[in-house]
mmCIF file of the N, C-alpha and C atoms, coordinates in Angstrom:
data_MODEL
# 
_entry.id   MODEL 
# 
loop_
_atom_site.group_PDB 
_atom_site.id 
_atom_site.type_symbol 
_atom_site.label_atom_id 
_atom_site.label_alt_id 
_atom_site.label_comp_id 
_atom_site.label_asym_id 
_atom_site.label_entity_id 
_atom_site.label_seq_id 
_atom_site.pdbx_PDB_ins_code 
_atom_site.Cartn_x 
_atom_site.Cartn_y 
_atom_site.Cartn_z 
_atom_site.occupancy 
_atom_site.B_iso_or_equiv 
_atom_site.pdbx_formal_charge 
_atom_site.auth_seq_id 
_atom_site.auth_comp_id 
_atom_site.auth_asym_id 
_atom_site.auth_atom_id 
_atom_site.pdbx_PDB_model_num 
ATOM 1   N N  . UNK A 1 1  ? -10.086 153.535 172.663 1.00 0.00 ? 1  UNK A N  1 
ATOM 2   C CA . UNK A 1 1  ? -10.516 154.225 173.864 1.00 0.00 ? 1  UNK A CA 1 
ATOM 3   C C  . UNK A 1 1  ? -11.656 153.438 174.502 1.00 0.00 ? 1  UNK A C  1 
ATOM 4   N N  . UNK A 1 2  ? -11.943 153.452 175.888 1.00 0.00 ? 2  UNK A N  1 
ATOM 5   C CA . UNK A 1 2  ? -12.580 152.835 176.635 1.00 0.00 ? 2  UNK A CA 1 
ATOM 6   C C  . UNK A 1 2  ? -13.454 153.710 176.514 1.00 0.00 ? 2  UNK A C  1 
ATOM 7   N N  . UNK A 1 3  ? -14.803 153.393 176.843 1.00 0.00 ? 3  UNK A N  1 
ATOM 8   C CA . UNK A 1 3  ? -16.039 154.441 177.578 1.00 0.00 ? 3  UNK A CA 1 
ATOM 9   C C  . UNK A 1 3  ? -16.917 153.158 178.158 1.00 0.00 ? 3  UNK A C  1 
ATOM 10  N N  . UNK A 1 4  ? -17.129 153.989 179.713 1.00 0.00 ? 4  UNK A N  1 
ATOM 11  C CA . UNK A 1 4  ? -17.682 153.813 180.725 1.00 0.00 ? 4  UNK A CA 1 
ATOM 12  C C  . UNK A 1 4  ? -19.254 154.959 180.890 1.00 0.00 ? 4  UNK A C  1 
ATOM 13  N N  . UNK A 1 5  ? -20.724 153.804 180.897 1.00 0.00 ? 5  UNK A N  1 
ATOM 14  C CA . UNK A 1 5  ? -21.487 154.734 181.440 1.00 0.00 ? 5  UNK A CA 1 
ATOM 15  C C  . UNK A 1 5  ? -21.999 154.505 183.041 1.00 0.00 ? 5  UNK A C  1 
ATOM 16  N N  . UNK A 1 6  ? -22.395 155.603 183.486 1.00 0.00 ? 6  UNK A N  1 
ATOM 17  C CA . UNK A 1 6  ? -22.707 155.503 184.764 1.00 0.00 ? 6  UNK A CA 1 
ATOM 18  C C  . UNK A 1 6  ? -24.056 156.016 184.261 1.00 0.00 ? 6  UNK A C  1 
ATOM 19  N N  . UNK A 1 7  ? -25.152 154.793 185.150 1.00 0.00 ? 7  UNK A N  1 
ATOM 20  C CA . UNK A 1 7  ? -26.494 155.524 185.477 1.00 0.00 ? 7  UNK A CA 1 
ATOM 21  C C  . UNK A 1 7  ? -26.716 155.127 186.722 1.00 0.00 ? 7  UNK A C  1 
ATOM 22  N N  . UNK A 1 8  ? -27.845 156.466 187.006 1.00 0.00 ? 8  UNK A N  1 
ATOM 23  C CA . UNK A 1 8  ? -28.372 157.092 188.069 1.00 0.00 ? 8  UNK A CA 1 
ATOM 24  C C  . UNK A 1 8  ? -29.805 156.163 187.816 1.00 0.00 ? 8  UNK A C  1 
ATOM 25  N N  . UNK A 1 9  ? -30.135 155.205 188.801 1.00 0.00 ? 9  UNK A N  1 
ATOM 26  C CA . UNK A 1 9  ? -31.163 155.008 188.830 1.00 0.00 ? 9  UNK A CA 1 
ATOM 27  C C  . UNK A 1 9  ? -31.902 155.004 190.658 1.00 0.00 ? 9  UNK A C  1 
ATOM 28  N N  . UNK A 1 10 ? -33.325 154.073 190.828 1.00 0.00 ? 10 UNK A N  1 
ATOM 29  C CA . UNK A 1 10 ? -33.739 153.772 191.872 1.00 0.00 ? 10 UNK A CA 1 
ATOM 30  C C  . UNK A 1 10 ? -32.694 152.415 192.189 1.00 0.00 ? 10 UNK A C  1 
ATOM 31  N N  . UNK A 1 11 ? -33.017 152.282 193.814 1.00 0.00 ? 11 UNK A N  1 
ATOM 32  C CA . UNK A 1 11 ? -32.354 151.028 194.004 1.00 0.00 ? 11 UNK A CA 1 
ATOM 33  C C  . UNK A 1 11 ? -32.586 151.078 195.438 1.00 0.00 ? 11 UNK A C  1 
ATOM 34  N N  . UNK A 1 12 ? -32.732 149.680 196.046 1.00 0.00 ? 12 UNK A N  1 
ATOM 35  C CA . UNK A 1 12 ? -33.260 149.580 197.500 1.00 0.00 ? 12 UNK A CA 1 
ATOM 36  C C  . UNK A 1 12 ? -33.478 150.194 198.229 1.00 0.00 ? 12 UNK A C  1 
ATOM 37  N N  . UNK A 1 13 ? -34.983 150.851 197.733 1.00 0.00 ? 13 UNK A N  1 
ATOM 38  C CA . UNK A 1 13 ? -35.462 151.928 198.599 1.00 0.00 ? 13 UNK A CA 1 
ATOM 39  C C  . UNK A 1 13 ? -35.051 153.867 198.703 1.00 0.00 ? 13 UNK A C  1 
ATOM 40  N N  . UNK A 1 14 ? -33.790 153.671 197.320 1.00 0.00 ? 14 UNK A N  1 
ATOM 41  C CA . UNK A 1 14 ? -33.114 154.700 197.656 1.00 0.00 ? 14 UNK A CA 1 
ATOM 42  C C  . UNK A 1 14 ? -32.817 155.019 196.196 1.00 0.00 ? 14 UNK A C  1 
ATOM 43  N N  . UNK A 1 15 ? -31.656 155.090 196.054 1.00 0.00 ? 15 UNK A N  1 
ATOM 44  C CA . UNK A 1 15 ? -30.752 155.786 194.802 1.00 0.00 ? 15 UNK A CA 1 
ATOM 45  C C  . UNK A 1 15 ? -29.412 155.112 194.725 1.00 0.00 ? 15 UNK A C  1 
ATOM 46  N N  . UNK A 1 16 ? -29.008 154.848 193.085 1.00 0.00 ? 16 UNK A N  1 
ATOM 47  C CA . UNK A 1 16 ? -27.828 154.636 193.596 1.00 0.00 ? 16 UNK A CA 1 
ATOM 48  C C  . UNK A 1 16 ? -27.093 154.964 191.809 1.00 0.00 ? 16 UNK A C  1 
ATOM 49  N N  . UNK A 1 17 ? -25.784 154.370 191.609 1.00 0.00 ? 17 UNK A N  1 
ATOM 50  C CA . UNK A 1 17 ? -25.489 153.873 190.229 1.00 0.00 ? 17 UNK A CA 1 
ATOM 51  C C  . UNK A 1 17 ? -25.464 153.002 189.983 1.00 0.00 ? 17 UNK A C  1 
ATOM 52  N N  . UNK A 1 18 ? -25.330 152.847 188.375 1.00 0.00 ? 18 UNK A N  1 
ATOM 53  C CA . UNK A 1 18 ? -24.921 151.343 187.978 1.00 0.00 ? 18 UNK A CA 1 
ATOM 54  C C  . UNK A 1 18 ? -24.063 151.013 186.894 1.00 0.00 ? 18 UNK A C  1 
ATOM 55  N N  . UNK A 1 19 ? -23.021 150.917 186.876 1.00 0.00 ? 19 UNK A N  1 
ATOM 56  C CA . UNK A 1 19 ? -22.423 150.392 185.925 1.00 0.00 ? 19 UNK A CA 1 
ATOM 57  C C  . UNK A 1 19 ? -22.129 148.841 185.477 1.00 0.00 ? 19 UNK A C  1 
ATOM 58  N N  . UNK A 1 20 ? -22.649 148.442 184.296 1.00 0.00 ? 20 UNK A N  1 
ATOM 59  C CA . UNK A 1 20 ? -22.471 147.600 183.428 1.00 0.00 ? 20 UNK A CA 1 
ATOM 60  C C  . UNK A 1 20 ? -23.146 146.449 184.216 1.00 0.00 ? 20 UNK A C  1 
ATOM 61  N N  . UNK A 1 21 ? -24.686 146.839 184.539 1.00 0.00 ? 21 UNK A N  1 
ATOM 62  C CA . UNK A 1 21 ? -25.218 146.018 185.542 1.00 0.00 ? 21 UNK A CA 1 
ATOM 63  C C  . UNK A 1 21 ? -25.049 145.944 186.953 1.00 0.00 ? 21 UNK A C  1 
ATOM 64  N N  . UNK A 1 22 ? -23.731 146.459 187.591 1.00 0.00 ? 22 UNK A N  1 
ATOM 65  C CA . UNK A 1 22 ? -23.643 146.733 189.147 1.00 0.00 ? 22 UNK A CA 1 
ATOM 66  C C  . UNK A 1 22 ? -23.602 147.770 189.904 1.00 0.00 ? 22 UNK A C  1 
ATOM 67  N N  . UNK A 1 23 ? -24.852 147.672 190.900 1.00 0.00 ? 23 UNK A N  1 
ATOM 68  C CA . UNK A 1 23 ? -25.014 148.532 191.455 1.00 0.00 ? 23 UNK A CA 1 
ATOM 69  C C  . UNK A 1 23 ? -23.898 149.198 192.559 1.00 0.00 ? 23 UNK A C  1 
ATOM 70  N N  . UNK A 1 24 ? -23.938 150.552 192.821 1.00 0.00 ? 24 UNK A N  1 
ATOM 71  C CA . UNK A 1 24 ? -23.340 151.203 193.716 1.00 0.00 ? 24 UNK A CA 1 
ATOM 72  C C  . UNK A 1 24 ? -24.413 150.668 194.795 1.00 0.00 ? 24 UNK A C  1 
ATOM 73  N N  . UNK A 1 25 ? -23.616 151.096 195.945 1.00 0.00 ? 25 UNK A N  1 
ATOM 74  C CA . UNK A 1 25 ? -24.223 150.936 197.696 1.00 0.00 ? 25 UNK A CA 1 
ATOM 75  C C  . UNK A 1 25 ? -25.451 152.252 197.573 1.00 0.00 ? 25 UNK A C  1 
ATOM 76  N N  . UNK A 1 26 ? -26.257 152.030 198.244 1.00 0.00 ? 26 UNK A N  1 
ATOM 77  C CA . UNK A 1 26 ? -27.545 152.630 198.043 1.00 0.00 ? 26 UNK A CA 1 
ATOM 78  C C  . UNK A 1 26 ? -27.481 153.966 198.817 1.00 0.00 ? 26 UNK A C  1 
ATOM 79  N N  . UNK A 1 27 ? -28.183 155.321 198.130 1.00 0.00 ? 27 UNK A N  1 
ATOM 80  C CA . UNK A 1 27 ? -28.106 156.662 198.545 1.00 0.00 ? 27 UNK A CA 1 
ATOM 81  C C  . UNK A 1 27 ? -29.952 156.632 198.527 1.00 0.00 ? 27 UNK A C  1 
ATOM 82  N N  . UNK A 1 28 ? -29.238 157.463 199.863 1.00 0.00 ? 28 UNK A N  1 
ATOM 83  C CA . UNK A 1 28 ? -30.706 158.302 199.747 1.00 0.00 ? 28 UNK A CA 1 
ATOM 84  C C  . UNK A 1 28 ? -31.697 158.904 199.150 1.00 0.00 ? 28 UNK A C  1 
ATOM 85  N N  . UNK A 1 29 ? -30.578 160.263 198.647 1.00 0.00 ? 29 UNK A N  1 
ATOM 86  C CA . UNK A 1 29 ? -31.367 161.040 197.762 1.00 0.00 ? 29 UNK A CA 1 
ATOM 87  C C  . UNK A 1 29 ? -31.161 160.726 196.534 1.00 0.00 ? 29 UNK A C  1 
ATOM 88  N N  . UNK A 1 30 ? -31.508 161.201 195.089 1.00 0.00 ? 30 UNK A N  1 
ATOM 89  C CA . UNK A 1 30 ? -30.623 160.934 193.864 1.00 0.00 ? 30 UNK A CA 1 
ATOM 90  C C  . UNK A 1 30 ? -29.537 162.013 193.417 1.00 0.00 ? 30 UNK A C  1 
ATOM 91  N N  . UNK A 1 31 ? -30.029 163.059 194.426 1.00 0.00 ? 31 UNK A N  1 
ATOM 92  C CA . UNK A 1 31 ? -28.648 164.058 194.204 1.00 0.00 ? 31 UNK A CA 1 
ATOM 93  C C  . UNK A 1 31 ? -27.263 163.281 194.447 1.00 0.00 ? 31 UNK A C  1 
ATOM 94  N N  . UNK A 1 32 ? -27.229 162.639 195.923 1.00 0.00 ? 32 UNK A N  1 
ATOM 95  C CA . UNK A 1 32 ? -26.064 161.837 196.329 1.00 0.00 ? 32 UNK A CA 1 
ATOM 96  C C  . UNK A 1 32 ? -25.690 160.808 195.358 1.00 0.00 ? 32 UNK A C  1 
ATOM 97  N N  . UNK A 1 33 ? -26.803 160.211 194.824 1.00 0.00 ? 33 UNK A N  1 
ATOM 98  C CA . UNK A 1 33 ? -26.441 159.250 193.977 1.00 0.00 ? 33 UNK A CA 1 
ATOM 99  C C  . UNK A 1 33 ? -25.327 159.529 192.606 1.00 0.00 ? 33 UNK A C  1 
ATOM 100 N N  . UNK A 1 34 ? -26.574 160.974 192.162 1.00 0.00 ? 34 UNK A N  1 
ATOM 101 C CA . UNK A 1 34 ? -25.970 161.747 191.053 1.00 0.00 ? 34 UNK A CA 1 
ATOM 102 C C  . UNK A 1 34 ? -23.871 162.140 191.464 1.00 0.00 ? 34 UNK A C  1 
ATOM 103 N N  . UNK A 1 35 ? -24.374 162.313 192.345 1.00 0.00 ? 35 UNK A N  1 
ATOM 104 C CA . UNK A 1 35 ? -22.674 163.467 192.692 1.00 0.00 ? 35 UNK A CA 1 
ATOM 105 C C  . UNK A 1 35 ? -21.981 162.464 193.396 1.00 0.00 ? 35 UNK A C  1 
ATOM 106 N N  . UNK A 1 36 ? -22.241 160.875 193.452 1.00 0.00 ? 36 UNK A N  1 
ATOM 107 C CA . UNK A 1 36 ? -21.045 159.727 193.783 1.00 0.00 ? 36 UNK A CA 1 
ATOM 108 C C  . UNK A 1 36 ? -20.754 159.345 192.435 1.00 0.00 ? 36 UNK A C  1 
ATOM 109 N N  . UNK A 1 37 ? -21.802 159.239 191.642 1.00 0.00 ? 37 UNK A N  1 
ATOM 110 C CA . UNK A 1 37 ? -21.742 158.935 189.903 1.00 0.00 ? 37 UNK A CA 1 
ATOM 111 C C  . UNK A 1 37 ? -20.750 159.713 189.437 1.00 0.00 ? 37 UNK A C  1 
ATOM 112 N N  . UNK A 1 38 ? -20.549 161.479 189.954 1.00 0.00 ? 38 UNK A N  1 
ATOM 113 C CA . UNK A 1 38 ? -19.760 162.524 188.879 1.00 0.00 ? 38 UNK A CA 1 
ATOM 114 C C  . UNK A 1 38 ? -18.049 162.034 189.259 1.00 0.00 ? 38 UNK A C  1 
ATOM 115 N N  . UNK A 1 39 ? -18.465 161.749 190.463 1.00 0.00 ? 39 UNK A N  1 
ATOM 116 C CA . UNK A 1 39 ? -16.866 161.763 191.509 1.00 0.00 ? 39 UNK A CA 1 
ATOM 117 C C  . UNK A 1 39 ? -16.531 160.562 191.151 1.00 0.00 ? 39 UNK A C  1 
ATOM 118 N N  . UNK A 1 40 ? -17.137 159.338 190.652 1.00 0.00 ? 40 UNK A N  1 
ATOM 119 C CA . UNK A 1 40 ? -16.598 158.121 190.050 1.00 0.00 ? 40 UNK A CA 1 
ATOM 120 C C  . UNK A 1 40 ? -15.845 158.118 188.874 1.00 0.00 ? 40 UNK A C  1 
ATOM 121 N N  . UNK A 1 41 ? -16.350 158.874 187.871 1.00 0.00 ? 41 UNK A N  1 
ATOM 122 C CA . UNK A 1 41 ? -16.610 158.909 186.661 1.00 0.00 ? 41 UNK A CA 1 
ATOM 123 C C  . UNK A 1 41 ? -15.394 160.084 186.186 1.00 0.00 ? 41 UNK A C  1 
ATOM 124 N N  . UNK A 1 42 ? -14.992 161.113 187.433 1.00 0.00 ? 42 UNK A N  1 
ATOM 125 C CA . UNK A 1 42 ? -14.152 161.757 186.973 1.00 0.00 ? 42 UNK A CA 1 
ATOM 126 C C  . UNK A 1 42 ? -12.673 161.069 187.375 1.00 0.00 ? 42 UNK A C  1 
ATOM 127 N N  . UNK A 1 43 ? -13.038 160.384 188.011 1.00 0.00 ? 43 UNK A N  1 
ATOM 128 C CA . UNK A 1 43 ? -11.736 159.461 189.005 1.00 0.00 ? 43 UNK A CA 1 
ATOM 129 C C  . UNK A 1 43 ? -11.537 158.603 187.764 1.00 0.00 ? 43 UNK A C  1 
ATOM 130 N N  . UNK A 1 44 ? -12.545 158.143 187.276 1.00 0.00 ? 44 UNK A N  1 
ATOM 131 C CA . UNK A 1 44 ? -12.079 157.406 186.448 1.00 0.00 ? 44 UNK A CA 1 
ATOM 132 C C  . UNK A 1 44 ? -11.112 157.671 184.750 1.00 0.00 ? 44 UNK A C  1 
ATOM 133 N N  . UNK A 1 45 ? -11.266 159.091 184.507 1.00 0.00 ? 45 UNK A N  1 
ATOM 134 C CA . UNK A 1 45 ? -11.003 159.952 183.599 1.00 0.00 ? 45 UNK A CA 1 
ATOM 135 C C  . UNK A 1 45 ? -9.584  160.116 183.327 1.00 0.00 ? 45 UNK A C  1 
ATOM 136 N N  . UNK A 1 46 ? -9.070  159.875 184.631 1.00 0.00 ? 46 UNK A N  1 
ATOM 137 C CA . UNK A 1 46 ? -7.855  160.159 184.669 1.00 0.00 ? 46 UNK A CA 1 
ATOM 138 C C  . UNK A 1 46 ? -6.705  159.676 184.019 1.00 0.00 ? 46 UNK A C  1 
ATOM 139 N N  . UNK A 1 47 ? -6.296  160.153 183.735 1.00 0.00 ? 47 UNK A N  1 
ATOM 140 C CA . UNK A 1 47 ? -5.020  158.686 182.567 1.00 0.00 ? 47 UNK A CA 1 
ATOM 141 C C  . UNK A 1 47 ? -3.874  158.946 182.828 1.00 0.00 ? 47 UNK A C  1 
ATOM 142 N N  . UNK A 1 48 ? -2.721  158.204 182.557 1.00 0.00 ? 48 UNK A N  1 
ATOM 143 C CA . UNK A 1 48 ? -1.301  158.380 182.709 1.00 0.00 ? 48 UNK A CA 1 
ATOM 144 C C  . UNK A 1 48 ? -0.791  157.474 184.303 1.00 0.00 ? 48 UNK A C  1 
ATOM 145 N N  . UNK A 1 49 ? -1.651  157.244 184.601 1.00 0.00 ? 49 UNK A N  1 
ATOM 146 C CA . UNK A 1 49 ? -1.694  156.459 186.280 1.00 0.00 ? 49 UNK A CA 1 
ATOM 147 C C  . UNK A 1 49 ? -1.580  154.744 186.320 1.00 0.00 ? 49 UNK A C  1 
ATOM 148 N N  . UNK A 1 50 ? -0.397  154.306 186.430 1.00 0.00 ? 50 UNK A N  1 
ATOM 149 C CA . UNK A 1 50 ? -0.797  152.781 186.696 1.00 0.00 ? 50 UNK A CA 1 
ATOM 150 C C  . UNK A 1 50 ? -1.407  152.399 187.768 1.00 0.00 ? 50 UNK A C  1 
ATOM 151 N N  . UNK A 1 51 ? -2.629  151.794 188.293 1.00 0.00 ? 51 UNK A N  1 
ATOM 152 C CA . UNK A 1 51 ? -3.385  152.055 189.140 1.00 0.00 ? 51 UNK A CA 1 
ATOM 153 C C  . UNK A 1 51 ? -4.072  149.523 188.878 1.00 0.00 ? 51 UNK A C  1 
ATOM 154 N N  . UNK A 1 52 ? -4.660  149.531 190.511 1.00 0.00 ? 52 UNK A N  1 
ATOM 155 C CA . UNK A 1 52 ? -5.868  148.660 190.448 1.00 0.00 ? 52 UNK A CA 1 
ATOM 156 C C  . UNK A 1 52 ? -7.083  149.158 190.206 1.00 0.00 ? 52 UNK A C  1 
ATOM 157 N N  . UNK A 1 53 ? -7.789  148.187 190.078 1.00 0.00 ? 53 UNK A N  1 
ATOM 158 C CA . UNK A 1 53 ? -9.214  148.393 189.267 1.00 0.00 ? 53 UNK A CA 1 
ATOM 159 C C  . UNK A 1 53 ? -9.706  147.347 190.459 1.00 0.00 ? 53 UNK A C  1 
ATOM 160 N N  . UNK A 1 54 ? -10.740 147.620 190.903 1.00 0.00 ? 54 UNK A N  1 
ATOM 161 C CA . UNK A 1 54 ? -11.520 146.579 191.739 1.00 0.00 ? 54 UNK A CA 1 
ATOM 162 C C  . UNK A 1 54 ? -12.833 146.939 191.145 1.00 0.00 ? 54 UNK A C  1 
ATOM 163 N N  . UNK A 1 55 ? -13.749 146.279 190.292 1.00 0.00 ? 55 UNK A N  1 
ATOM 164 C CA . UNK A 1 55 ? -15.062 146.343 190.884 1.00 0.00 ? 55 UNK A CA 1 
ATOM 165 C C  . UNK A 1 55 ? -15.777 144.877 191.178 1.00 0.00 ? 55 UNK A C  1 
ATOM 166 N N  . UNK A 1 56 ? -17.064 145.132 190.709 1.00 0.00 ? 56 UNK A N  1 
ATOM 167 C CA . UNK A 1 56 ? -18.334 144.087 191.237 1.00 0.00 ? 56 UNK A CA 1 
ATOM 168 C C  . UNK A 1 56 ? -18.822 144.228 189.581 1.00 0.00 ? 56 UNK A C  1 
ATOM 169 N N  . UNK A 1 57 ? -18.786 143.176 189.063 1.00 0.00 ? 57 UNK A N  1 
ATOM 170 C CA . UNK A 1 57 ? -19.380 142.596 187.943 1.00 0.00 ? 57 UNK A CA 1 
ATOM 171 C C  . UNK A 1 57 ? -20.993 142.425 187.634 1.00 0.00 ? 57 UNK A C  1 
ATOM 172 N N  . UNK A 1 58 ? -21.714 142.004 187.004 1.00 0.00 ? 58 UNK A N  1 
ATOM 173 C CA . UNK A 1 58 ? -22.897 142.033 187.286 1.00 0.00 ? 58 UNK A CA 1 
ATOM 174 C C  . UNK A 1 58 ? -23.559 140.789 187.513 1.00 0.00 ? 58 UNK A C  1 
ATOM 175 N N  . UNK A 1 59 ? -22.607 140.196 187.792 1.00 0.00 ? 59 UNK A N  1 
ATOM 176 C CA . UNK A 1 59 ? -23.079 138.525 188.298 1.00 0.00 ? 59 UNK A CA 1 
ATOM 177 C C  . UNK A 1 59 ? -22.672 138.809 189.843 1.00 0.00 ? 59 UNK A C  1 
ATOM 178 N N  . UNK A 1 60 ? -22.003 139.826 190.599 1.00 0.00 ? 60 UNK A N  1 
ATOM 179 C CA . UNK A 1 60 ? -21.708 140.015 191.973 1.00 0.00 ? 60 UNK A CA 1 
ATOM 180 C C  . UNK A 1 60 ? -20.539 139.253 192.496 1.00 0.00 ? 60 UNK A C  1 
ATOM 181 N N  . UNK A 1 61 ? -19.746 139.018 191.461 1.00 0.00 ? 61 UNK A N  1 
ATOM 182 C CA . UNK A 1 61 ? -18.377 138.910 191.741 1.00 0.00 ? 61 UNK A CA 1 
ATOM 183 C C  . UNK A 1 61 ? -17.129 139.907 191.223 1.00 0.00 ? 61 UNK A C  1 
ATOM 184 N N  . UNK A 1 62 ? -16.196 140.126 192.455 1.00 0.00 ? 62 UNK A N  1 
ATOM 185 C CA . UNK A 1 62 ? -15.627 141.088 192.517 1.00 0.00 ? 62 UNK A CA 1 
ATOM 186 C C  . UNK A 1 62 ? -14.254 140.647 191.575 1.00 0.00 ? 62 UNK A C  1 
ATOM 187 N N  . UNK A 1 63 ? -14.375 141.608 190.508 1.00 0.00 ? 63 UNK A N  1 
ATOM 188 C CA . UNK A 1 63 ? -12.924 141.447 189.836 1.00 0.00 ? 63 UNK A CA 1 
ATOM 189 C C  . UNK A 1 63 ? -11.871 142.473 190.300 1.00 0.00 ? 63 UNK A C  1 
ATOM 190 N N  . UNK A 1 64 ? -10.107 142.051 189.905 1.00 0.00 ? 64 UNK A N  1 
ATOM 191 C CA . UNK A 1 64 ? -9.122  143.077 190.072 1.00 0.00 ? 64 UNK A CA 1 
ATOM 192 C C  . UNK A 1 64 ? -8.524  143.054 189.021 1.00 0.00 ? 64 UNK A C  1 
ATOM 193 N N  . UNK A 1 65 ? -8.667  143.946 188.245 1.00 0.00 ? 65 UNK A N  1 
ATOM 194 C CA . UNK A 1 65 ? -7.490  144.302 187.079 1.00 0.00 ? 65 UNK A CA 1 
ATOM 195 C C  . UNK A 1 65 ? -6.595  145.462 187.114 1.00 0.00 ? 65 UNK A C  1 
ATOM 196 N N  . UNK A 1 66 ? -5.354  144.923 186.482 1.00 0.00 ? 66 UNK A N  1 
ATOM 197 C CA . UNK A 1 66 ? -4.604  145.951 186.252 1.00 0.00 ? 66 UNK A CA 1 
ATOM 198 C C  . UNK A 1 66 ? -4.727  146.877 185.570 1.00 0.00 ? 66 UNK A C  1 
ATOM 199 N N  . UNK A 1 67 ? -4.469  148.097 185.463 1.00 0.00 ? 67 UNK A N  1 
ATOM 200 C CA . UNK A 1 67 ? -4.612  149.526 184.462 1.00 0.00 ? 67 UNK A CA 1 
ATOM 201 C C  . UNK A 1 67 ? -3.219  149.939 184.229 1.00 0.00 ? 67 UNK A C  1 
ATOM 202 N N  . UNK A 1 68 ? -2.210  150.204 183.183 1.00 0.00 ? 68 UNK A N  1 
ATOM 203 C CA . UNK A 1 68 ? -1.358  150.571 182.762 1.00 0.00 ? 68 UNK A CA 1 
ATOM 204 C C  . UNK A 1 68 ? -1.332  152.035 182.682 1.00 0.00 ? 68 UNK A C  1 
ATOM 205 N N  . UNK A 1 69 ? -2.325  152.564 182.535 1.00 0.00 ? 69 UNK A N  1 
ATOM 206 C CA . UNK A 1 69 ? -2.577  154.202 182.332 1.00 0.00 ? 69 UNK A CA 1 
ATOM 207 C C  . UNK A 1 69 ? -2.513  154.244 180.856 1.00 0.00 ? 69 UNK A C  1 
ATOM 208 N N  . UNK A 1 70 ? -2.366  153.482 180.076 1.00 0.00 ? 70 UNK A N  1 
ATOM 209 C CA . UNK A 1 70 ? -1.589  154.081 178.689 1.00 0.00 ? 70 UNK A CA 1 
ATOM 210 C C  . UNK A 1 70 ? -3.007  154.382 177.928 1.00 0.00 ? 70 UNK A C  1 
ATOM 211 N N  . UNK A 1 71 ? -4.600  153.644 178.116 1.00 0.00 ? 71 UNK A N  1 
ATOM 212 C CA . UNK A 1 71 ? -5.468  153.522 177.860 1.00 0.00 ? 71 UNK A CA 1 
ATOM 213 C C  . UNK A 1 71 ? -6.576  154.623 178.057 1.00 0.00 ? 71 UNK A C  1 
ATOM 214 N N  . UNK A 1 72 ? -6.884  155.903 177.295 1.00 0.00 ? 72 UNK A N  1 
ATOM 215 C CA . UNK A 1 72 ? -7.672  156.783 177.653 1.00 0.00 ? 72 UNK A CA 1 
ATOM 216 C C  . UNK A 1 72 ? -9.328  156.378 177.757 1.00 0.00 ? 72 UNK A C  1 
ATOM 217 N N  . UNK A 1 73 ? -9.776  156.773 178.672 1.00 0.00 ? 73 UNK A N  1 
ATOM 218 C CA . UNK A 1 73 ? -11.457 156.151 179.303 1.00 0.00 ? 73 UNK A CA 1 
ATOM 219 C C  . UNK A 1 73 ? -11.933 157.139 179.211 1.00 0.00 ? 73 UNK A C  1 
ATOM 220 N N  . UNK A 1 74 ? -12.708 157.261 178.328 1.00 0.00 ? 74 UNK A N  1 
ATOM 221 C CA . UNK A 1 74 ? -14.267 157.910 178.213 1.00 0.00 ? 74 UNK A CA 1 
ATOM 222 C C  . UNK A 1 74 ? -15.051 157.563 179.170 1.00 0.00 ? 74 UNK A C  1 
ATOM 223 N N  . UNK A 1 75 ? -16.151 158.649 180.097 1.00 0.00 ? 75 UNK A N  1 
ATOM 224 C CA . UNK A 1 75 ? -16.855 158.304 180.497 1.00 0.00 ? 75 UNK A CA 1 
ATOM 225 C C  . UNK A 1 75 ? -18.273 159.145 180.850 1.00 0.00 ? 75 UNK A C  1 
ATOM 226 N N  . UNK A 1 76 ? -19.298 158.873 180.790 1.00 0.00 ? 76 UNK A N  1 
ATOM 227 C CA . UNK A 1 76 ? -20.467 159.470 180.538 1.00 0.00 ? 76 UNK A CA 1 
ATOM 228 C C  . UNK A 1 76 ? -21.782 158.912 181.768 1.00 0.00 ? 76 UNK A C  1 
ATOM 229 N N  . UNK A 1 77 ? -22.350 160.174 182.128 1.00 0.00 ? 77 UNK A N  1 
ATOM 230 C CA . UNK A 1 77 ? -23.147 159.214 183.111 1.00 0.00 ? 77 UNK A CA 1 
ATOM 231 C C  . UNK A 1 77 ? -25.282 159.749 182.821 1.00 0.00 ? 77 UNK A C  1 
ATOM 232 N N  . UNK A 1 78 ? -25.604 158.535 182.669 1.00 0.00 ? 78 UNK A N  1 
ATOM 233 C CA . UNK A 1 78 ? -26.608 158.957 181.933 1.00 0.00 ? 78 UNK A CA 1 
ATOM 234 C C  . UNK A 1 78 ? -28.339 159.087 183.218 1.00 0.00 ? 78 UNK A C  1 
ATOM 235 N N  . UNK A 1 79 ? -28.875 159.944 183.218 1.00 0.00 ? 79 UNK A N  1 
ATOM 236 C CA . UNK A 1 79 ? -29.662 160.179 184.478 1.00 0.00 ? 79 UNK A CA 1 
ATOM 237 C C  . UNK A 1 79 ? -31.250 160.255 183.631 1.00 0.00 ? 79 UNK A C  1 
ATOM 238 N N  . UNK A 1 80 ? -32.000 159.668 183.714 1.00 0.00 ? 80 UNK A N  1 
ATOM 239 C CA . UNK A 1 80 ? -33.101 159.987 182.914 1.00 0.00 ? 80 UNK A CA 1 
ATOM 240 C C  . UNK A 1 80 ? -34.484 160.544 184.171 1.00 0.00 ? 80 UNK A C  1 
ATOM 241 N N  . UNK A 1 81 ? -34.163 160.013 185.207 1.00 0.00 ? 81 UNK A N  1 
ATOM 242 C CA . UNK A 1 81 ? -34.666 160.771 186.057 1.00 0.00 ? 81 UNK A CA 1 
ATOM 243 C C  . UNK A 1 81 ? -33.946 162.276 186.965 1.00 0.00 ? 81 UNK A C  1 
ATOM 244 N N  . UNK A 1 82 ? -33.621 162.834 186.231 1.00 0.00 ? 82 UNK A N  1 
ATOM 245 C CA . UNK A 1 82 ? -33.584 164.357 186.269 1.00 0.00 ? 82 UNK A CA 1 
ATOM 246 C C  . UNK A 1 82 ? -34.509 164.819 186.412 1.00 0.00 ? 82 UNK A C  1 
# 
């Protein structure tokens, strides 16, 4: 099983996430930040779906992988500023 964390941190001036070093596009508040994190994270939950994968790596290059669905993803999003 896969697991994915999402954190909620600061980020240019604003709020944002980050997974595995890359940041999400920057929010305002950290509520928004928080509740793009939940809506990622549950999207990502999903299984049984052959689907693309696009993200941003943490060197800021954009990968595409394939997802088979067959692979169940854990995912957890960790906020220490609550």
């Amino acid at each position: 099983m896969t697991r994915i964390v999402y954190e909620v941190v600061p980020h240019d001036g604003g709020w944002a996430y980050r997974q595995n070093g890359a940041f999400s596009e920057a929010f305002s508040s950290h509520a928004e930040a928080l509740e793009a994190a939940r809506i990622v994270a549950t999207a990502q939950m999903k299984a049984g779906e052959a689907k693309q994968i696009v993200y941003q790596d943490s060197k800021g290059v954009w990968r595409r992988e394939f997802d088979d669905g067959s692979d169940p993803i854990e995912t957890e999003i960790e906020d220490r500023f609550a």
